[in-house]
C-alpha positions as CSV (number, residue, x, y, z in Angstrom):
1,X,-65.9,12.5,-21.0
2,X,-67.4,11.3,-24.0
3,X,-67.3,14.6,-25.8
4,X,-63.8,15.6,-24.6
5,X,-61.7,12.7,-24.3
6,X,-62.3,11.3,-28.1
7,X,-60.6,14.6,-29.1
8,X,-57.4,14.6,-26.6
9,X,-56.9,10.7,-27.4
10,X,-56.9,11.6,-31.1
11,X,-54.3,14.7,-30.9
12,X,-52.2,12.6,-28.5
13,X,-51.8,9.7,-30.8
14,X,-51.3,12.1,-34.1
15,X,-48.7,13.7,-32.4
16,X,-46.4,11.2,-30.4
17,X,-47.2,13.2,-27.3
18,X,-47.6,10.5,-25.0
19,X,-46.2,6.8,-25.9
20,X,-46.1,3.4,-24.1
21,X,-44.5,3.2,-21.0
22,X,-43.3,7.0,-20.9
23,X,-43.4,9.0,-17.8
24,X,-45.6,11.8,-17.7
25,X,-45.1,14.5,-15.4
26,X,-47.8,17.5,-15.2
27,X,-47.5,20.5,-13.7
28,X,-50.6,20.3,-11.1
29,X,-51.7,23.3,-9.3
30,X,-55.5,22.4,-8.6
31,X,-57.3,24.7,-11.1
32,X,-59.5,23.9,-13.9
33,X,-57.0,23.3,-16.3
34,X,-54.8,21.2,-14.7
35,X,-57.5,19.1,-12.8
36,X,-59.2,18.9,-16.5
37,X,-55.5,17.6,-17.5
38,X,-55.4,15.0,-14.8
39,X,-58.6,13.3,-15.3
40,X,-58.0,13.6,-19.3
41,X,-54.6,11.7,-18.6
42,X,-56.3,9.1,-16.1
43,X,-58.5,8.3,-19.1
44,X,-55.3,7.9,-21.1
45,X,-53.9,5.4,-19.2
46,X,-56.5,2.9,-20.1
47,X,-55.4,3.1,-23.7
48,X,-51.5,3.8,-23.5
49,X,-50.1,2.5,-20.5
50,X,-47.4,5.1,-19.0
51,X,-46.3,6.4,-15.3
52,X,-48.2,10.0,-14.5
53,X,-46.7,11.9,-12.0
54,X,-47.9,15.3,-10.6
55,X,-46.1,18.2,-9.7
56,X,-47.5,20.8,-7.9
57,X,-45.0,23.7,-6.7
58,X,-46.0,25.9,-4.0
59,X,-45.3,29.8,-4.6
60,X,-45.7,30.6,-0.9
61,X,-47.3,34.2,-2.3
62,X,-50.7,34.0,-1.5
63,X,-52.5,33.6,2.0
64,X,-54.6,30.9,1.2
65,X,-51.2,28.6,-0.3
66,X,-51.5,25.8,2.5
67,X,-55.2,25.3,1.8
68,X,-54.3,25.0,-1.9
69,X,-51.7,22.5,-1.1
70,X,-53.8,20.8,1.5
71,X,-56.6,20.4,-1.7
72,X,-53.6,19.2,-4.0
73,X,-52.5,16.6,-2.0
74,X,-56.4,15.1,-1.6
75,X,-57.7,15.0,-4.9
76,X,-54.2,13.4,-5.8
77,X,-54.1,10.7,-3.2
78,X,-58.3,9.9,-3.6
79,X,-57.1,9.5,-7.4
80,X,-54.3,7.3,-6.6
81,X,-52.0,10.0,-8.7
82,X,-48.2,10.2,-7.5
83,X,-47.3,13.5,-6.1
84,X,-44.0,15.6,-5.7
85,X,-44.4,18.9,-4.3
86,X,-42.0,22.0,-4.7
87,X,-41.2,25.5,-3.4
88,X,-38.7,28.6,-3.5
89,X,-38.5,31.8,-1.8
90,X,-39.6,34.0,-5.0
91,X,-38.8,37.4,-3.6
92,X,-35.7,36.2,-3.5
93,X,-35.3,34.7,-7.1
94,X,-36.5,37.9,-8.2
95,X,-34.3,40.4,-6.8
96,X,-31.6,38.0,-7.8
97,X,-32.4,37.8,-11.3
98,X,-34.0,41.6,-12.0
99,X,-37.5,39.8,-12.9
100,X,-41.1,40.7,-12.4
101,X,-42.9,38.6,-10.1
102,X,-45.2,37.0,-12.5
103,X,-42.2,35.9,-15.2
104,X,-40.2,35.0,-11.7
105,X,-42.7,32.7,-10.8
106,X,-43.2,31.2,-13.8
107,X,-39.5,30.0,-14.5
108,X,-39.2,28.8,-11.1
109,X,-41.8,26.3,-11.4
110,X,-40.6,25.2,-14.6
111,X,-37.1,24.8,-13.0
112,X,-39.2,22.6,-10.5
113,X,-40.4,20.5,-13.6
114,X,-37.0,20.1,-15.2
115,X,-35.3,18.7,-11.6
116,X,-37.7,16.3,-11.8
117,X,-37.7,15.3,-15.4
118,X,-34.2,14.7,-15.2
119,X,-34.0,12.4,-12.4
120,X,-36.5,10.4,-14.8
121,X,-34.6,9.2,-18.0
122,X,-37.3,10.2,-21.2
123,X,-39.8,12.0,-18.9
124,X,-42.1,14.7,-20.5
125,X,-43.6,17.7,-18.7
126,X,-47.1,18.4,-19.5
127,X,-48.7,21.4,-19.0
128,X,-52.1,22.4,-18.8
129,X,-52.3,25.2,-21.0
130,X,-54.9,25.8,-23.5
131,X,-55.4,28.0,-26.3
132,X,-57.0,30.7,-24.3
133,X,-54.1,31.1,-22.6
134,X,-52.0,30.8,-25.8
135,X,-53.9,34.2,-26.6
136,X,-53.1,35.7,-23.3
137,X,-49.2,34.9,-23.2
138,X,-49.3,36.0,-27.3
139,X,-50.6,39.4,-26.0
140,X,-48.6,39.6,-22.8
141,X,-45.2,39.1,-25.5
142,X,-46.5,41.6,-27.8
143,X,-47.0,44.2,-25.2
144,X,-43.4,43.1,-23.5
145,X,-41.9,43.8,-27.4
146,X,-40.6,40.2,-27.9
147,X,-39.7,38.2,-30.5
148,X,-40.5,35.2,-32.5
149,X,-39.4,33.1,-29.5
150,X,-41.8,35.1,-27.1
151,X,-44.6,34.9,-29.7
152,X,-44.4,31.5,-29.8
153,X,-44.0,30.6,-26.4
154,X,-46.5,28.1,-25.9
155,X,-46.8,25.3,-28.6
156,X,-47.9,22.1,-28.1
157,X,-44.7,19.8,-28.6
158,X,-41.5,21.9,-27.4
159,X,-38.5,19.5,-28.3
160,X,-41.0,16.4,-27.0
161,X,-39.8,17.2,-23.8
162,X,-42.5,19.3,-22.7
163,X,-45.9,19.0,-24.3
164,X,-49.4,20.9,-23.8
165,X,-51.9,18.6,-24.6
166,X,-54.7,20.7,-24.0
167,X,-53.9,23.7,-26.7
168,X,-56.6,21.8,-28.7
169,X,-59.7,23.0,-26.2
170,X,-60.5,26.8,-25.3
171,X,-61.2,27.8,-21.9
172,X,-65.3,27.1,-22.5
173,X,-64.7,23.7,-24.0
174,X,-62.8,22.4,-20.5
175,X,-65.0,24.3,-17.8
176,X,-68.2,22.7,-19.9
177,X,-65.8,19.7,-19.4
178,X,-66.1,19.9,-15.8
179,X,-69.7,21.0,-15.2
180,X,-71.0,18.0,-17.4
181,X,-68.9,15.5,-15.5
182,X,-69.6,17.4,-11.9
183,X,-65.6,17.3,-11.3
184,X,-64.8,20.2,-8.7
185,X,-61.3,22.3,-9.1
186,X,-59.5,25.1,-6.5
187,X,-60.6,27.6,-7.2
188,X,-57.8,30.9,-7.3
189,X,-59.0,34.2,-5.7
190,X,-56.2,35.3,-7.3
191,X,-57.1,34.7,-10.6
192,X,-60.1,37.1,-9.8
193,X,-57.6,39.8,-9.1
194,X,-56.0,42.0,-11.6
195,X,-52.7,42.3,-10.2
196,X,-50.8,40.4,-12.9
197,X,-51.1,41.5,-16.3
198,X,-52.3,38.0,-17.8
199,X,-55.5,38.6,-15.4
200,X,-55.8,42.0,-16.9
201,X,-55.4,40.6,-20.2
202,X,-58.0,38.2,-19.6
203,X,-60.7,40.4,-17.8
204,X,-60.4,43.3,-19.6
205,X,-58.7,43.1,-22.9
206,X,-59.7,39.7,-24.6
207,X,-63.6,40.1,-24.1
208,X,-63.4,42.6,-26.1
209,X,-61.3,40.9,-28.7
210,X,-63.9,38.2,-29.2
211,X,-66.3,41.0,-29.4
212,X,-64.7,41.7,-32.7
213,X,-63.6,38.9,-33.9
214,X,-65.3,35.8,-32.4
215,X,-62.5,33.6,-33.9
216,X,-59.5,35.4,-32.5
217,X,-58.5,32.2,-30.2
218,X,-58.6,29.9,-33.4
219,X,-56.5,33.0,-35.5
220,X,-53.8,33.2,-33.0
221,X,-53.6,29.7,-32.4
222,X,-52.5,29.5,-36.2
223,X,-50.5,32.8,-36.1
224,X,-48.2,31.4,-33.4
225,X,-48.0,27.7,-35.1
226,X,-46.5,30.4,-37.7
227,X,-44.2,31.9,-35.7
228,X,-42.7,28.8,-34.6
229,X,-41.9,27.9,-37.2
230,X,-40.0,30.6,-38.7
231,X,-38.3,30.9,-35.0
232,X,-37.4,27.1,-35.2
233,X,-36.0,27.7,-38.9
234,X,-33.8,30.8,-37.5
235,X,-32.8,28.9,-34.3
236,X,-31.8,25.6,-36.2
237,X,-29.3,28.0,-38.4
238,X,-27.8,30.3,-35.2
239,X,-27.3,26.4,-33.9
240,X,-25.9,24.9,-36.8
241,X,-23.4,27.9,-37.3
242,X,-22.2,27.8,-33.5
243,X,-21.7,23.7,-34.0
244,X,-19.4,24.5,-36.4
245,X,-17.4,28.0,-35.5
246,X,-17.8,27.7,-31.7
247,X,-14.0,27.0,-30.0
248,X,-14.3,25.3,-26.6
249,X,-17.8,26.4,-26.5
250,X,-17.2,30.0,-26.0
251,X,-14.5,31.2,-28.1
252,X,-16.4,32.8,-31.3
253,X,-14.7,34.2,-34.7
254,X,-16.7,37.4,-35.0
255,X,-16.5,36.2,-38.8
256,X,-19.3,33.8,-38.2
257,X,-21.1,37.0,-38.6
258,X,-20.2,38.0,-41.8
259,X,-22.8,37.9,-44.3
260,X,-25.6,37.0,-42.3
261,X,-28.8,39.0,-42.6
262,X,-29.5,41.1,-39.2
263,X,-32.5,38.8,-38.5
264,X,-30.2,36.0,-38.8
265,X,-27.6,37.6,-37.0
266,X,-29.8,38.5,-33.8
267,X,-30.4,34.5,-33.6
268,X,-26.7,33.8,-33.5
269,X,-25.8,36.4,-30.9
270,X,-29.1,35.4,-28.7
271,X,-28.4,31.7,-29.0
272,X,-24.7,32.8,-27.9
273,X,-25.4,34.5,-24.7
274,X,-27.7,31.4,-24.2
275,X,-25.0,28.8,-24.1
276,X,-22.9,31.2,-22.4
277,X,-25.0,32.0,-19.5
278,X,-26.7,29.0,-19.3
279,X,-30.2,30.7,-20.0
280,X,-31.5,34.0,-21.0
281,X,-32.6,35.7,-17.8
282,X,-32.1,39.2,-17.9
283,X,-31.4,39.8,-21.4
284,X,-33.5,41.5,-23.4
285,X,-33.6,43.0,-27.0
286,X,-31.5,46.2,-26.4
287,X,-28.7,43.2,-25.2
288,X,-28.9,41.8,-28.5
289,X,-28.6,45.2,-29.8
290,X,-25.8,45.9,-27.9
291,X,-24.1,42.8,-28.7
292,X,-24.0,43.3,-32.4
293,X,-23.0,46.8,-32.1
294,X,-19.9,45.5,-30.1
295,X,-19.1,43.9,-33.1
296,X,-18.6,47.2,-35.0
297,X,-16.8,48.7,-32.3
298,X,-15.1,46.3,-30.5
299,X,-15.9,47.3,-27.0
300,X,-17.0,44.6,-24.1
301,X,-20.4,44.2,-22.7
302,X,-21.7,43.4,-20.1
303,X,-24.8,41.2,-19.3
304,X,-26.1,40.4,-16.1
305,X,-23.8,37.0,-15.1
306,X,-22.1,37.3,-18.0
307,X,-19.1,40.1,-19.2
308,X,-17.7,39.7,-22.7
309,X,-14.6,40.7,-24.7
310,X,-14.3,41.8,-28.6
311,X,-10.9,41.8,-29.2
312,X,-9.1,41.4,-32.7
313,X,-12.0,39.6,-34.4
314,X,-12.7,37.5,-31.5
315,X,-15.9,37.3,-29.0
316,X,-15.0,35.5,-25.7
317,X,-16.2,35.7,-22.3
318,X,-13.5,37.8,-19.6
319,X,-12.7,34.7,-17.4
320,X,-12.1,32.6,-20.4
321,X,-8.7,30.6,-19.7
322,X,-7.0,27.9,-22.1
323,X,-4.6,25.5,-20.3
324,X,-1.5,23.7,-21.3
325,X,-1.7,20.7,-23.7
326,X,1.0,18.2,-25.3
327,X,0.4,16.0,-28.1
328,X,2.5,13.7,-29.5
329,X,2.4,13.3,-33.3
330,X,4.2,10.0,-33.7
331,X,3.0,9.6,-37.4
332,X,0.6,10.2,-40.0
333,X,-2.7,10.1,-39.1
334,X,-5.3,12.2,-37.1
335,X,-4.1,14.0,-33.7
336,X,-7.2,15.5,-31.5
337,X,-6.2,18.6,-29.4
338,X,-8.6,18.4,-27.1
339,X,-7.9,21.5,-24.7
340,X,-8.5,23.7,-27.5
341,X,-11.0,22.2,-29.6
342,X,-8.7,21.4,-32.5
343,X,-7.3,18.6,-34.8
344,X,-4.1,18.0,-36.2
345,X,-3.9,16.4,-39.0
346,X,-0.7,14.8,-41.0
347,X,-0.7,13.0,-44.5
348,X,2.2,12.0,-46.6
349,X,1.6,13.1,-50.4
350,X,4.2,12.2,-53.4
351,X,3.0,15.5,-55.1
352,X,3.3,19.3,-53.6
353,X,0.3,21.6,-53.0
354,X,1.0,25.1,-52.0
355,X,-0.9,25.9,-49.0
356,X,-4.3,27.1,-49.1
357,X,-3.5,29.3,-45.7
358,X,-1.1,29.5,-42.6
359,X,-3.9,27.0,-41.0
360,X,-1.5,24.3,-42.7
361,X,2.1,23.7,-44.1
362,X,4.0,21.7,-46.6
363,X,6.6,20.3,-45.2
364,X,9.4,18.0,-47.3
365,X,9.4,14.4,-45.5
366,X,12.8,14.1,-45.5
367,X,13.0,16.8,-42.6
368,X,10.7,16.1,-40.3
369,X,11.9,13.7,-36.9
370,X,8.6,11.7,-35.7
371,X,7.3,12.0,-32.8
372,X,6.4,15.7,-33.5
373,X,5.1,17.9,-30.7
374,X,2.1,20.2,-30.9
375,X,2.1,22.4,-27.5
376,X,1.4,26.7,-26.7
377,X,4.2,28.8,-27.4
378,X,6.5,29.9,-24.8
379,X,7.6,33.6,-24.4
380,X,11.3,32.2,-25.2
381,X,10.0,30.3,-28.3
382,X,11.3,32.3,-31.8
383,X,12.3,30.9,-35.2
384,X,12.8,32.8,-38.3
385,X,9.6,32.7,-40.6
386,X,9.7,31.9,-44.2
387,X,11.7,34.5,-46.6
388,X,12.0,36.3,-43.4
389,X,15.8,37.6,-42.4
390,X,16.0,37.1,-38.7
391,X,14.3,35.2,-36.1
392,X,10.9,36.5,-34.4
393,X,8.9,35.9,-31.4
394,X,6.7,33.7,-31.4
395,X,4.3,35.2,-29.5
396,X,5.1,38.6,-32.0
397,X,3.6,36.4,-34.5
398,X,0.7,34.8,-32.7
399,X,0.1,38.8,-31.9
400,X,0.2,39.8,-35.5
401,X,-2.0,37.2,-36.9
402,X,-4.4,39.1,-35.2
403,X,-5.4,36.7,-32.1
404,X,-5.7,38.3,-28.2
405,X,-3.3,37.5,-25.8
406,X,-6.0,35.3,-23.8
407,X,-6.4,33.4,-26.8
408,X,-2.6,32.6,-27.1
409,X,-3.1,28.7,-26.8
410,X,-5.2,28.1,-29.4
411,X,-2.5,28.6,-32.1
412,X,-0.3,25.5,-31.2
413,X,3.4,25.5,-32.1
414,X,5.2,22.2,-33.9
415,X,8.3,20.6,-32.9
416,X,10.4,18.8,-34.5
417,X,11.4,15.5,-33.2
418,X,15.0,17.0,-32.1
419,X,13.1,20.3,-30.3
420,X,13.2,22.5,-33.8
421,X,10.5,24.8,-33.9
422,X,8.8,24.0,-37.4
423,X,5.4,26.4,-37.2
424,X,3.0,27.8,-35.1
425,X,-0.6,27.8,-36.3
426,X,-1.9,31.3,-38.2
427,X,1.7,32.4,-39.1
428,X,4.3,31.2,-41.7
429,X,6.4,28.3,-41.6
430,X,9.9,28.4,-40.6
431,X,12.6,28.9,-43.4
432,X,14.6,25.4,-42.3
433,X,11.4,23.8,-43.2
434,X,10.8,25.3,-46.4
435,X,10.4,23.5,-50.0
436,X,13.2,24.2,-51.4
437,X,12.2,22.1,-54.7
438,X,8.3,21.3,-55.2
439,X,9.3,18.5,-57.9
440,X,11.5,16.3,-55.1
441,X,8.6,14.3,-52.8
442,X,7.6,13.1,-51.1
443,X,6.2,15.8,-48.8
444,X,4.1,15.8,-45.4
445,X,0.5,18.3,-45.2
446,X,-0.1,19.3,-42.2
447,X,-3.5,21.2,-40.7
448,X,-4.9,22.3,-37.8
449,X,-9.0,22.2,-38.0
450,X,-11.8,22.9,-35.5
């Protein structure tokens, strides 16, 4: 304990991993690691005082799975350690999803850990990796062809919601660990097996690593704390860019694109499908690829749980539907158009600006009837544009501006006060609301913003 413990205490502590009174809950499956986690943890507790919880989830593959949970549950109850247990029918989940069995069975039990975390208000997850395994997985991603995400997949602080306090120790340091301190662990026959290909990895490929380089673990560990960061730098723009161009969180300008280096771009369209599907399962590079093709062309894809439209600079999901709003504008101020995402403003000036776009209109005060009414054209709805000679559709208009025909409802139309249509957002304003003379104030700007 002496030689370990000094060591995790110190990293904990430099790091915020652990604080007073948090709620720890580890991902307990009985091996070395793990076990080596929960007595590290135990230790803990007499210097930080916090709720530990274990979670051990039950993959119902292997023959010997009740004896394993049968050992779980002893060594937790003669430690006095709280216990949840979990399970799911992983053939299932796989077929479902279109996953291998080892990736399957790895995101189930972190969906485990997450159910649990958030019936707990500030809860972490701790794992028990260490930075032998952060070798493994950085070879299993390299041989899958992932990117910087996949590369980087184990860190030790992910978003301090789930942290991996034991990246600090290689596999040697924590069985030592155990032999000095005569603390048994399950042992897996599986992990004896090379079925999966982290076992193969492990057996085969990564004695002979060390073999050439006896410092690979400590290279890699530094390589991904590398990667990270370059993925968190990417992942913090592709965020920052949705914040602000994302409509009803789905409804993307395929402008948002426009400049961006393809690295850059790749970020946006993965972080995209991840908010739209709720997670990433299933999608792969040549999905990405796709996507940004279908940017070019304009054709829909399709994803597994997820089919998309490009249509008229627009990227949207197929089922996306916009439902009727009316707002009230009863005065100057700011109006929030909830259903769509949008805000109206009005503000009185004495002086006349021309517009910078049709995403806003001049109007001359003297014309306009308060309460206003912001609401989605009608098919019936037509006025007669600016230096226009007849009346148009409104939904003509809407059509030409270049926005699909599910997207309608996000370009609201104004009334007047006495039911005059005035303007409808992305097209000109009406010729009976025109300034006639830019010198005779005061005048009314009016926007619609994201």
């Amino acid at each position: 304990m002496k030689r370990l413990f000094p060591e995790f205490k110190k990293n904990i502590e430099a790091h915020e991993l652990v604080r007073l009174n948090d709620t720890v809950i580890f991902g307990f499956s009985g091996g070395k690691d793990s076990v080596t986690l929960a007595v590290l943890l135990q230790e803990l507790q007499k210097h930080i005082p916090f709720r530990l919880l274990a979670a051990y989830f039950n993959h119902g593959l292997r023959s010997d799975a009740g004896e394993e949970e049968k050992w779980v549950r002893a060594f937790c109850a003669a430690r006095g350690i709280e216990l949840e247990t979990g399970s799911r029918d992983l053939r299932r989940f796989r077929e479902e999803n279109r996953l291998n069995l080892e990736h399957a069975a790895s995101l189930s039990r972190y969906d485990f850990f997450a159910t649990l975390a958030k019936k707990i208000p500030g809860a972490r997850v701790a794992t028990a990796h260490n930075r032998s395994d952060l070798s493994e997985t950085f070879f299993i991603k390299l041989f899958r062809g992932s990117g910087l995400q996949g590369l980087s997949a184990i860190f030790q602080n992910k978003e301090k919601k789930i942290i991996r306090p034991l990246l600090i120790f290689s596999e040697a340091q924590i069985l030592a660990f155990l032999e000095r301190n005569l603390i048994q662990f399950y042992q897996d026959p599986s992990n004896l097996q090379d079925d999966f290909l982290r076992n193969r990895i492990r057996h085969r490929l990564m004695p002979v690593v060390k073999q050439i380089e006896p410092e690979s673990e400590e290279r890699i560990f530094r390589t991904v704390l590398l990667i990270q960061d370059e993925f968190d730098y990417f992942q913090g723009q592709a965020q920052m860019i949705l914040d602000r161009k994302l409509l009803l969180g789905a409804v993307l300008p395929a402008k948002a694109f426009a400049g961006l280096h393809q690295a850059q771009a790749r970020h946006l369209a993965r972080e995209y499908l991840r908010r739209q599907k709720g997670n990433l399962l299933g999608v792969g590079f040549e999905h990405i690829a796709d996507f940004l093709q279908s940017l070019e062309t304009g054709r829909g894809l399709s994803l597994p749980g997820l089919n998309l439209k490009f249509a008229k600079g627009w990227i949207f999901p197929e089922k996306t539907r916009i439902g009727e709003y009316r707002v009230e504008i009863a005065a100057e101020g700011r109006w929030p158009l909830a259903e769509i995402g949008r805000v109206i403003t009005a503000k009185k000036s004495a002086r006349f600006r021309l517009p910078k776009d049709n995403s806003q209109i001049v109007v001359p005060a003297a014309l306009l009837k308060f309460p206003l009414l912001a609401r989605p054209a009608r098919r019936t709805d037509k006025y007669r544009k600016i230096h226009a000679p007849y009346r148009q559709s409104v939904f003509e208009m809407i059509r030409s501006s270049g926005v699909p025909a599910p997207l309608r409802r996000l370009c609201p139309l104004l009334e007047n006060g006495d039911h005059e249509l005035i303007w409808v957002c992305g097209s000109p304003l009406a010729q009976a609301f025109a300034v006639d003379d830019p010198s005779q104030g005061p005048f009314v700007c009016i926007q619609v913003k994201p």
